[in-house]
C-alpha positions in Angstrom: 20.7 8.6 -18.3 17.5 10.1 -19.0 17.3 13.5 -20.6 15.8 16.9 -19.6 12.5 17.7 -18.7 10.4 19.8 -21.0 8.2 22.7 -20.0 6.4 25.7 -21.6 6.8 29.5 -20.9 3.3 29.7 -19.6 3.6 26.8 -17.0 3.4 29.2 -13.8 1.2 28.7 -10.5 -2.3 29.7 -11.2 -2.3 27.9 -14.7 -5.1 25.3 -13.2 -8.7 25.4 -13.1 -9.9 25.5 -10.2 -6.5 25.6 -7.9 -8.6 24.8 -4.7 -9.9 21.5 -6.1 -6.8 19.6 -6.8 -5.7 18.4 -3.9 -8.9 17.0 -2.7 -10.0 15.5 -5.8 -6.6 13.8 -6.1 -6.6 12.9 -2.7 -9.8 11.3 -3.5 -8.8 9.6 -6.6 -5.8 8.0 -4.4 -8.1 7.0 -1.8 -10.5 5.6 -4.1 -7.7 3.4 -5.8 -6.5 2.4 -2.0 -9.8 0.7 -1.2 -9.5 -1.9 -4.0 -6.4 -3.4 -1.5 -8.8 -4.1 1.5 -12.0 -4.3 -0.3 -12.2 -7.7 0.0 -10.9 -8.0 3.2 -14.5 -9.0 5.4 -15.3 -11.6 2.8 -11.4 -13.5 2.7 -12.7 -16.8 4.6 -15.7 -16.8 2.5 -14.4 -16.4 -1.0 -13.7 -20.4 -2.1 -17.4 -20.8 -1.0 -18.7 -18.4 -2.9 -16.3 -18.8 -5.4 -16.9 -22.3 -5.5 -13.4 -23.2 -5.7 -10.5 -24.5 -3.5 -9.1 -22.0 -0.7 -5.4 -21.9 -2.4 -7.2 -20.8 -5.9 -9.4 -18.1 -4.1 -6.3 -16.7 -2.6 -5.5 -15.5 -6.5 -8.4 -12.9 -6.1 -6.3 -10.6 -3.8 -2.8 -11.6 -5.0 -3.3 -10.7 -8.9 -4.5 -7.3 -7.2 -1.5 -6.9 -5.2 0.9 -7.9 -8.6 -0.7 -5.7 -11.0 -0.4 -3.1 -8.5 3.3 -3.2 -8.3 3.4 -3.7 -11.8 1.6 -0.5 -13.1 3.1 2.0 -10.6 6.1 2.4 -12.0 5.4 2.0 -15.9 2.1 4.6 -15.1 4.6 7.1 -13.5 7.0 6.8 -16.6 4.0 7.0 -19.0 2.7 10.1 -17.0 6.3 11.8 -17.4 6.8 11.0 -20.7 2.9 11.8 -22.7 1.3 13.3 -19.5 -0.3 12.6 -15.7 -3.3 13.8 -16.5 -4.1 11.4 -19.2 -2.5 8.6 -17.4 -4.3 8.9 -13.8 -7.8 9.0 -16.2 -6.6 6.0 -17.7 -5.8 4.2 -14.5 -9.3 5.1 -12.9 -11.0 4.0 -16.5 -9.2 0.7 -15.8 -10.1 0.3 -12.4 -13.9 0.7 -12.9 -13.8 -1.8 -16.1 -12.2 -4.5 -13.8 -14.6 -4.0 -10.8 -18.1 -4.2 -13.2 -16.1 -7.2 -14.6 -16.0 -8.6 -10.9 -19.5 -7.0 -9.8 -21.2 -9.3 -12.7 -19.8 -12.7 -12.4 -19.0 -15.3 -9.1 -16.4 -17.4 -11.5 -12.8 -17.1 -10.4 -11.1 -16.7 -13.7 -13.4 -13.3 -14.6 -13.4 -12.4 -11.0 -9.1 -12.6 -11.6 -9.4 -10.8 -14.6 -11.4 -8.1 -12.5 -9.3 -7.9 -9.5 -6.3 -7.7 -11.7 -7.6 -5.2 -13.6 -8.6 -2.7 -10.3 -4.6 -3.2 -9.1 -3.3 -1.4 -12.2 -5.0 1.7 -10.7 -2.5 2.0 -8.0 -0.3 3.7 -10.5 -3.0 7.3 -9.8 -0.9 7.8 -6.3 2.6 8.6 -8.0 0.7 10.1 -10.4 -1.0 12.7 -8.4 1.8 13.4 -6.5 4.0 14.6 -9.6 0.7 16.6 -11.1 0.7 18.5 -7.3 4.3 19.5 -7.8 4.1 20.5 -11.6 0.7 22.9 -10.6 0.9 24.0 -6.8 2.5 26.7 -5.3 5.2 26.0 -3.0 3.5 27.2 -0.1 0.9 24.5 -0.6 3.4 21.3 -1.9 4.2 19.6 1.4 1.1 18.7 3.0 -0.5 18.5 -0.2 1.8 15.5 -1.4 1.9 14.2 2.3 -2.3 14.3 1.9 -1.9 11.9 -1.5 0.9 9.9 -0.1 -1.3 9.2 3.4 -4.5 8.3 0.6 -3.1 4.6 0.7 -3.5 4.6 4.2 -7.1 6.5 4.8 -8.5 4.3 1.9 -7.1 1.0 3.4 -8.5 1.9 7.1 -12.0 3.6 5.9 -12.6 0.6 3.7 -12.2 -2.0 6.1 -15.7 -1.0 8.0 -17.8 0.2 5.3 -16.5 -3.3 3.1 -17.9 -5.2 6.5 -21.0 -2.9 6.9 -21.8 -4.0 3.2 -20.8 -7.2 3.3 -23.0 -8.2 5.9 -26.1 -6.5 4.6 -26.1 -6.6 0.9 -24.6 -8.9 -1.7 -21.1 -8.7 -1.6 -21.2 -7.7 -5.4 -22.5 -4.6 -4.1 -18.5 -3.8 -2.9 -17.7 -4.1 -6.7 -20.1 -1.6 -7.6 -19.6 0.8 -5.4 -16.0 1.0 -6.1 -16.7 1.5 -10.0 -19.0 4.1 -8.7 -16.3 5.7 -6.7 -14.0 5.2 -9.9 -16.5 6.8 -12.1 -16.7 9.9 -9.6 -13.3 9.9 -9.2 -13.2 10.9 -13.3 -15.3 13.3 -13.6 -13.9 15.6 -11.2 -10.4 14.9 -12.3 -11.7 16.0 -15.3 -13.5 18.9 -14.2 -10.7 20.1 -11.6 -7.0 18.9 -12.3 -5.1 20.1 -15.5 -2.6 18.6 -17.5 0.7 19.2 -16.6 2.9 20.4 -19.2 5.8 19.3 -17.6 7.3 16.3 -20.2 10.7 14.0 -20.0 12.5 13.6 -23.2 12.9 10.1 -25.4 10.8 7.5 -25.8 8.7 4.5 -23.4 11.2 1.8 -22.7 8.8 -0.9 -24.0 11.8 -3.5 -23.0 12.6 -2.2 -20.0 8.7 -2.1 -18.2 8.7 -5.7 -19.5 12.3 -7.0 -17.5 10.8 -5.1 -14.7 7.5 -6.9 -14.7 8.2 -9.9 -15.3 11.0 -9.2 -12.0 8.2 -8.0 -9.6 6.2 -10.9 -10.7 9.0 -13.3 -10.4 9.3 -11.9 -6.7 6.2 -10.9 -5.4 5.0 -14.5 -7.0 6.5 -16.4 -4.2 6.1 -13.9 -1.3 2.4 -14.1 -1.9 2.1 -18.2 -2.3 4.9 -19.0 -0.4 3.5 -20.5 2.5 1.2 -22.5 -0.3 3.7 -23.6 -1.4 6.6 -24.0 0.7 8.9 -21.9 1.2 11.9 -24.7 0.8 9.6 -26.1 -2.2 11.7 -26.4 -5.7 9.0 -23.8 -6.9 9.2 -21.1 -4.4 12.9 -20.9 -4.2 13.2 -21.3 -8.0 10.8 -18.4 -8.9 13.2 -15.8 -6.6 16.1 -17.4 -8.1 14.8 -16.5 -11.8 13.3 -13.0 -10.3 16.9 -12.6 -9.5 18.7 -13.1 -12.3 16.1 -11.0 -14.4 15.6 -8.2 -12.3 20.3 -8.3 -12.4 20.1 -8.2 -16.8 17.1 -5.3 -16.1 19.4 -3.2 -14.4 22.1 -4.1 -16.8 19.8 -3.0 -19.5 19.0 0.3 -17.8 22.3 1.0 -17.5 22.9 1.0 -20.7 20.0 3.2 -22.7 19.5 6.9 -22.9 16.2 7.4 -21.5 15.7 4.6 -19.3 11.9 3.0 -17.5 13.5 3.7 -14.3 16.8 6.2 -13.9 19.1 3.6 -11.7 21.5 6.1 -11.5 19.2 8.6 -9.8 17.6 5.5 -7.7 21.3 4.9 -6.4 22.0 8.6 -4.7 22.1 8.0 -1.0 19.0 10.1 -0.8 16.9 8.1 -3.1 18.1 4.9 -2.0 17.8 5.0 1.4 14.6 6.8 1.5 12.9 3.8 -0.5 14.7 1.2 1.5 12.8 2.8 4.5 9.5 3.0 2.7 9.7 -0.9 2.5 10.2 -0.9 6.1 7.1 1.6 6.8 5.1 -0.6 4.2 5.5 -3.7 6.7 4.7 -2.1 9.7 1.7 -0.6 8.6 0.2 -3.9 6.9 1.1 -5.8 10.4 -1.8 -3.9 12.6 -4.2 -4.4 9.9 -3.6 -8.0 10.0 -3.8 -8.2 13.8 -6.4 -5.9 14.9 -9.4 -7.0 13.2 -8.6 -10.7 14.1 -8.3 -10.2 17.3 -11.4 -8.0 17.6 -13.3 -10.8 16.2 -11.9 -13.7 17.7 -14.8 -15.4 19.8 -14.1 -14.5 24.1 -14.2 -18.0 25.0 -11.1 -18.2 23.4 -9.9 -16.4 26.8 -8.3 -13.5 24.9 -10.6 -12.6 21.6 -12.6 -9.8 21.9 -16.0 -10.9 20.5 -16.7 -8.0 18.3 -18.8 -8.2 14.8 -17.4 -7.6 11.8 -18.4 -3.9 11.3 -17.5 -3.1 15.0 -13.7 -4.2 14.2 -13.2 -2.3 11.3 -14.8 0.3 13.3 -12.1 -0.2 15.9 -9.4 0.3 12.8 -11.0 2.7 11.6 -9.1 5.4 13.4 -5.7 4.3 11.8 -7.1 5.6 8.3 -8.7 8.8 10.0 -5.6 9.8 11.5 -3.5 9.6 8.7 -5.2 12.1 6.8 -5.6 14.8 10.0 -1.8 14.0 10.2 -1.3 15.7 6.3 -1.6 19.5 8.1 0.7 18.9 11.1 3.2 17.2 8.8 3.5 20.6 7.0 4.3 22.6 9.9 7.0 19.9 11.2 8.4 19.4 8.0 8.6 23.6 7.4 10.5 23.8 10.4 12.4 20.9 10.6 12.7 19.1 7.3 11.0 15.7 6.1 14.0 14.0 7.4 13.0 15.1 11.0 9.4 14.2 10.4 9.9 10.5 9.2 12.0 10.4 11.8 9.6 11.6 14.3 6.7 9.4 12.4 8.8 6.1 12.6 9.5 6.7 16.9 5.7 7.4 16.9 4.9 3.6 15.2 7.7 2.2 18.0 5.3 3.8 20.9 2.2 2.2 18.8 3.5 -1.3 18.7 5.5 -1.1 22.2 2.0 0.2 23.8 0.1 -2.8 21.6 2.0 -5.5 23.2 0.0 -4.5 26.2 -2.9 -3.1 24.9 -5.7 -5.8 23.8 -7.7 -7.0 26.5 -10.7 -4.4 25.2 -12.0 -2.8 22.6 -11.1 1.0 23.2 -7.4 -0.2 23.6 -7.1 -1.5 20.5 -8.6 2.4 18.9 -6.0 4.0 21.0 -3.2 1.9 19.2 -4.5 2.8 16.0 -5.1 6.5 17.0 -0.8 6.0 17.4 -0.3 3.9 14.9 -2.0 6.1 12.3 -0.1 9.0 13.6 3.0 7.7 13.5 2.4 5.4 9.8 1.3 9.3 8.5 4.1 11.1 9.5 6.2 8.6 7.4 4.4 8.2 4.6 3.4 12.1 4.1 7.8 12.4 4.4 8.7 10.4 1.7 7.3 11.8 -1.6 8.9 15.2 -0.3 12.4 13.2 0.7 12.4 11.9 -2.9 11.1 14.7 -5.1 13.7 16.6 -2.9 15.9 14.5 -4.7 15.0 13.9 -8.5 14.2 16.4 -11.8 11.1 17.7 -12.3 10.4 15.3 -15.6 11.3 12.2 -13.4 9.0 13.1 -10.2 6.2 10.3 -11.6 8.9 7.5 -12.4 10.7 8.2 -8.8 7.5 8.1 -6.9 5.9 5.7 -8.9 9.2 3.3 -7.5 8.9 5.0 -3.8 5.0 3.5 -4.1 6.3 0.6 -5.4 8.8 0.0 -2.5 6.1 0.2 0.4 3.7 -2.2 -1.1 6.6 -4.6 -1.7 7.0 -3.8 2.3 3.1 -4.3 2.6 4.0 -7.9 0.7 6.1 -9.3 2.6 4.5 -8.2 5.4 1.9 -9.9 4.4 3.7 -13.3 4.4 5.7 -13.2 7.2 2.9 -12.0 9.3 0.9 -14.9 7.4 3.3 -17.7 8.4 3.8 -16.4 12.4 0.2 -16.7 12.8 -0.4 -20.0 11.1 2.5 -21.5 13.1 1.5 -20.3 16.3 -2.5 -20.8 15.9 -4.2 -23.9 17.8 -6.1 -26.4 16.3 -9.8 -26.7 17.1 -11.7 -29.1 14.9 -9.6 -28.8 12.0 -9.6 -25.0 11.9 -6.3 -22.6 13.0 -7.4 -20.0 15.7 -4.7 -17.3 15.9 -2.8 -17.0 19.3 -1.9 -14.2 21.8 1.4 -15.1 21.2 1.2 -15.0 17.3 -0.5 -11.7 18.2 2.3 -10.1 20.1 4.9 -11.5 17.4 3.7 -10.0 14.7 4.0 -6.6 16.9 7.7 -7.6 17.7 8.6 -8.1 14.2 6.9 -4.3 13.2 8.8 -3.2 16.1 12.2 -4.3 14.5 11.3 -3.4 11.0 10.5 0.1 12.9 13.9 0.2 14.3 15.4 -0.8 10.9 13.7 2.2 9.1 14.7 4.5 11.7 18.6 3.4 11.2 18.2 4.2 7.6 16.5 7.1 7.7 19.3 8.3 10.1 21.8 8.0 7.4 20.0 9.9 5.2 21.3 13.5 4.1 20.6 16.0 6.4 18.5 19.3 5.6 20.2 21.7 3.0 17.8 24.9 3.4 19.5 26.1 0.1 19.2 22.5 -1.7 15.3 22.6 -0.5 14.9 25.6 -1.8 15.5 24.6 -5.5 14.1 21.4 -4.7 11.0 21.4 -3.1 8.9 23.6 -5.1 6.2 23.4 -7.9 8.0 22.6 -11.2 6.2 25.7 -12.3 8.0 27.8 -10.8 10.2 29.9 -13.0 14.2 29.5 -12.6 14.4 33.6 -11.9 12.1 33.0 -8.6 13.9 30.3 -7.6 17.0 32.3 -7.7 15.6 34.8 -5.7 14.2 32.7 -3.5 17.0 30.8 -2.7 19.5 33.8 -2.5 
């Protein structure tokens, strides 16, 4: 079980800097690590020509993003508990502007992999700067500045998406790789300037065993979730690789189980709290990837195809736009609910709002506007959820395990955002027609892929049903800055 958390008699509010800076500059370091998900997104089709290599190889530039990704964020949260969150969200950012001058010089796929593989690991930052706001923030200012970082994946996904095509189609598409390691570089120097190291520490030592087993698990998994419809998903390969992901990830947990200061606390990931609180975070994690699938296809599909919309390129992400913007003008309101009525209520409240989003998108696409008002819905809804469930879990964990237990929460929604991706993949390449040898996406693949959001909706809204309800007293001691001393808590609480 892992031990106590360590902290110093002069960690108290008002220890930082410059206290007004941290949230937006760690809201910007999370939305600068976001963008390296969809950054690519305007050039997919074009990548094995300007890769000069096959289709299923160029495919490996956004997938080795998308594993070292899941890979980092929960070894960077552990690292950040264990030597500091500070020094680890620098390191992330360091990493992520190495990899994209890496990609930014070359148009060969093995550098460009080594590139892409190195921005993923910066995904870790988002747990990362969730457990530096609760270690330095005042209560008063905790919940809507978590739900602000926990939204960033979000707002940097959807403001990417338009600015990525507005580049692309002007400039090189190098260019996208520089501006990102510009965006990195920025993103370091204020963090330096503005956030302070947390003196908040968890006892023992790295499990160096353990954050292998558990890579070598999410790569076993995500592996074939990512290449599967390569590949087959009845192929010997496919169903091998989630057979040995199986069995390694089952001797990981054994492993866990069994030493004192563990990678990842199974113990504290079982509660009912924890649990069921990530198993809805994979459930918000597919319904958000689905509209950014469908929208800017659809938006771009030619009109002659009787139901495209005949947009360009920057106009659709444009269109999506809103879905990113709304997520981040959600952080404020989610406060207030969540004051009131508890983050329970509000990712409750967020998840009905995604139902209305995808209900309303079934018969909202014949124009342009009507796709901005489902992402105006869907980005309230997708906000409201994802600003809940940092609270719901650092509600739920110690102080020295807040980077480690969000770093997993992160990890659980991009697994949603995964599989998401392939299910989504596969009902759109089954229903597409055939038009000289290329697929062309369907109305009927369209709606779908909104039924199947729908349902994973309706899924995440069972869960979170079962969850605990509010404890004003447990909250109380909970949901606070870890710098507050015990003796104000007492009094607070009382």
């Amino acid at each position: 079980m892992a031990q106590p958390h360590r902290t110093t008699p002069s960690d108290q509010p008002g220890t930082t800097r410059a206290p007004g800076a941290i949230v937006p500059v760690l809201a910007f370091a999370g939305i600068v690590v976001a963008v390296m998900q969809t950054l690519l997104v305007p050039v997919i089709k074009d990548l094995p020509q300007l890769l000069d290599t096959t289709p299923s190889n160029a495919t490996w530039v956004l997938t080795s993003t998308l594993l070292s990704g899941a890979v980092a964020t929960p070894i960077m949260g552990r690292l950040g508990d264990l030597y500091g969150k500070r020094r680890m969200l620098l390191t992330s950012l360091a990493v992520m502007v190495v990899g994209a001058l890496i990609s930014g010089f070359t148009s060969e796929l093995i550098p460009m992999i080594v590139g892409r593989t190195l921005q993923g690991f910066a995904m870790g930052a988002i747990p990362l700067g969730i457990g530096l706001m609760r270690d330095e923030l005042p209560r008063e200012r905790l919940a809507s500045a978590m739900a602000l970082m926990s939204s960033s994946i979000g707002v940097g996904g959807g403001l990417a998406l338009p600015l990525a095509a507005l580049v692309a189609q002007n400039t090189d598409w190098h260019v996208l790789f520089f501006g990102a390691a510009g965006l990195g570089a920025l993103s370091i120097v204020l963090t330096l300037v503005a956030v302070p190291e947390s003196k908040t520490r968890a006892a023992g030592s790295f499990d160096y065993l353990g954050a292998f087993g558990l890579s070598l698990g999410l790569v076993l998994f995500l592996l074939p979730i990512t290449k599967g419809s390569d590949w087959g998903w009845a192929s010997a390969t496919t169903l091998g690789l989630f057979a040995a992901s199986a069995v390694v990830l089952f001797l990981w947990g054994l492993l866990e189980l069994r030493i004192p200061a563990p990678l990842v606390d199974l113990r504290t990931t079982a509660r009912r709290e924890v649990l069921l609180t990530n198993l809805a975070s994979i459930m918000v994690g597919v319904s958000f990837y689905v509209v950014s699938l469908v929208l800017p296809q659809l938006l771009q599909l030619p009109t002659s195809t009787g139901y495209g919309l005949g947009q360009s390129m920057v106009v659709a992400g444009l269109c999506v736009a809103p879905l990113g913007l709304t997520m981040m003008f959600t952080a404020p309101v989610y406060a207030r609910i969540s004051a009131k009525y508890g983050p329970k209520s509000t990712l409750i409240l967020g998840l009905l709002i995604i139902a209305i989003g995808y209900g309303a998108g079934l018969g909202l696409m014949s124009a342009a506007w009507q796709t901005v008002v489902v992402s105006v819905l869907l980005g309230t809804g997708i906000g409201l959820a994802y600003s809940s469930l940092p609270a719901l879990i650092v509600d739920a964990v110690d102080p020295s395990e807040t980077g480690a237990a969000n770093g997993l929460n992160t990890l659980m929604r991009s697994i949603g955002t995964s599989v998401s991706s392939a299910v989504i993949g596969m009902v759109l390449a089954d229903t597409a027609h055939h038009v000289g040898g290329v697929a062309i996406p369907t109305m009927h693949g369209f709606r779908v892929s909104f039924l199947i959001a729908t349902a994973a909706v309706a899924l995440g809204l069972l869960l979170a049903l079962f969850l605990p309800g509010r404890d004003r007293r447990a909250t109380g001691h909970r949901l606070l800055a870890s710098s507050e001393t015990p003796e104000r808590v007492g009094e607070r609480v009382a």
